[in-house]
N, C-alpha and C positions, 0 to 999 in steps of 0.2 A: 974518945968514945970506946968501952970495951968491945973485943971481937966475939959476939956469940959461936960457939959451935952447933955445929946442926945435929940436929939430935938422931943418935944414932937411927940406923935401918934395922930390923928386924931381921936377923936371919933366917937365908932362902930354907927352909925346911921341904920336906918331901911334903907334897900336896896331899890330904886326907881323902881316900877315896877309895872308900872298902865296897863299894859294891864295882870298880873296877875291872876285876876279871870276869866276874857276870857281862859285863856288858859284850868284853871283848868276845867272848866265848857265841853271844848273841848276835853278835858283829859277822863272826866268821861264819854261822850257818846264814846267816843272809846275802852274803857274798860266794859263799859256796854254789846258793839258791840263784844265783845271780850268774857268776861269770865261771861254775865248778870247779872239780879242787886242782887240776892244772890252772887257771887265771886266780888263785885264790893265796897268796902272800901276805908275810907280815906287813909291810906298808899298804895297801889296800885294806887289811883287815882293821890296823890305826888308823886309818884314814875312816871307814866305815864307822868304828864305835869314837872316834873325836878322845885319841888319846898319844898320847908320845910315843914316837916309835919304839924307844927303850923298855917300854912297859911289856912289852911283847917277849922280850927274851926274861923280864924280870917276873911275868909268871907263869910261862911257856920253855919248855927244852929246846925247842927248836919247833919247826913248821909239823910236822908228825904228831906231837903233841899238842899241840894246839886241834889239828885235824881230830885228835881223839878225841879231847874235848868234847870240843862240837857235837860230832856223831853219836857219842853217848850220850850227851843232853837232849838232841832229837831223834834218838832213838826210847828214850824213857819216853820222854812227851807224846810219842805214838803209841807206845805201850799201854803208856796210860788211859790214852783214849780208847783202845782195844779192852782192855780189863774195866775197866768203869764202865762198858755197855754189856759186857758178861757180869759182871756185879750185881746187877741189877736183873736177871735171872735167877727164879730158886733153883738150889741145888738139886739137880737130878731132873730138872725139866725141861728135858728134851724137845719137845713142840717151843718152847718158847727161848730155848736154846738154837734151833734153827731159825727162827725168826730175826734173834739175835746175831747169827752170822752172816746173815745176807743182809742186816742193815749193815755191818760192820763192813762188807763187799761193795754196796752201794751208796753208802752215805762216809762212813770212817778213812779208810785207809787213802784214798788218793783226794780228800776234799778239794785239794787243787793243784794248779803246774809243779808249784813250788816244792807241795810232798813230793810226788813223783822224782822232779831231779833230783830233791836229797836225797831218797831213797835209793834210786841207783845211782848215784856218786857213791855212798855207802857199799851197795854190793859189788860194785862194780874195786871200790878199795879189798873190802874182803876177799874177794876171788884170788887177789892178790899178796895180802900182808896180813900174815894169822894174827896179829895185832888187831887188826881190823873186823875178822874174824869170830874174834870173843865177842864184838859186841852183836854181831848179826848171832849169836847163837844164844847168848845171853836173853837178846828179844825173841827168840823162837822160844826157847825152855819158859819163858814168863808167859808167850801166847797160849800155848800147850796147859798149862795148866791152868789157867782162864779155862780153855776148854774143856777141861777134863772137870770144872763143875757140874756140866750136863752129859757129857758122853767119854765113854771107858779111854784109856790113854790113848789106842791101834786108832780109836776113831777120831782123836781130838790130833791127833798126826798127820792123818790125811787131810782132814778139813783145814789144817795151819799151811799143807801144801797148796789147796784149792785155792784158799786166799790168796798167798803167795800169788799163784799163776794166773788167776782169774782176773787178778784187779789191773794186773800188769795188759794180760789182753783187751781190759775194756779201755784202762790210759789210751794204749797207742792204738787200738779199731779207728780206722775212719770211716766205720760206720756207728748210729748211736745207740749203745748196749740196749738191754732188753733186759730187767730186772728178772722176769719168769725164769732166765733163762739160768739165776745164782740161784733162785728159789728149789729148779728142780735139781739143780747138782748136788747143794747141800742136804735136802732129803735121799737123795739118791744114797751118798756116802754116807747119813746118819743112819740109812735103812727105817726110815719112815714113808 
């Protein structure tokens, strides 16, 4: 009886998997959101997007890079929703310009826990690593001119401060805000 051989195996190629760093990058703002960026490493971040530990360093520098990553991708995705609700204001319309910033104060910027930590894990990186830095100023220069569709640059400045400040006091208040109280600030500073 002749001895068949078995028919060769296929060589192991690198797995096809181009949307890979997307996820990874997805992975780590949700473990960031989760355990922040001190509990936040390569192995929990492959562990989180269900990819090989190796893949980490193969499209990552190291944990810093990766950390940037992240922060710029959810810092666009806030931005974004900051500017698509000033979008949708005509230019130079102030009255509906302020209406616009106090829904961005009460509906936008902290819709839940999650923004909140990421966002100061973020400033809380920046304060520290002007690497970090660029991107918290990168999203203030893109807020800023959002607002400066409806009010001059001196006032679309202060309002991107009130934000800042306001939303931050209503997060941690443990009492439950009081919209009037974004409404009069923002007229106040627009000078309506």
């Amino acid at each position: 009886m002749p001895v068949t051989e078995p028919a060769p195996r296929p060589a192991q190629g690198r797995r096809h998997d181009p949307g890979r760093r997307d996820r990874i990058i997805d992975a780590c703002i949700d473990v960031i959101a989760e355990d922040g960026v001190d509990g936040t490493s390569h192995r929990r971040v492959a562990a989180a997007a269900d990819v090989p530990l190796g893949s980490m360093t193969y499209h990552f520098d190291g944990r810093d890079d990766l950390l940037h990553a992240a922060f710029e991708r959810y810092s666009h995705e806030v931005s974004d929703r900051f500017v698509a609700r000033l979008d949708q204001v005509p230019a130079g319309d102030r009255e509906a310009g302020v209406r616009a910033v106090v829904a961005i104060v009460t509906q936008d910027v902290f819709p839940s826990r999650r923004d909140l930590v990421l966002t100061h894990e973020l400033y809380t990186l920046a304060a520290r690593d002007p690497a970090f830095r660029s991107l918290t100023n990168a999203w203030m220069r893109r807020s800023r001119a959002a607002l400066e569709r409806c009010f001059d640059p001196a006032t679309a400045r202060v309002l991107d401060a009130l934000i800042e400040g306001i939303t931050i006091h209503r997060a941690l208040d443990t009492e439950a805000p009081d919209d009037s109280d974004v409404d009069l600030a923002v007229r106040r500073l627009a000078g309506l």
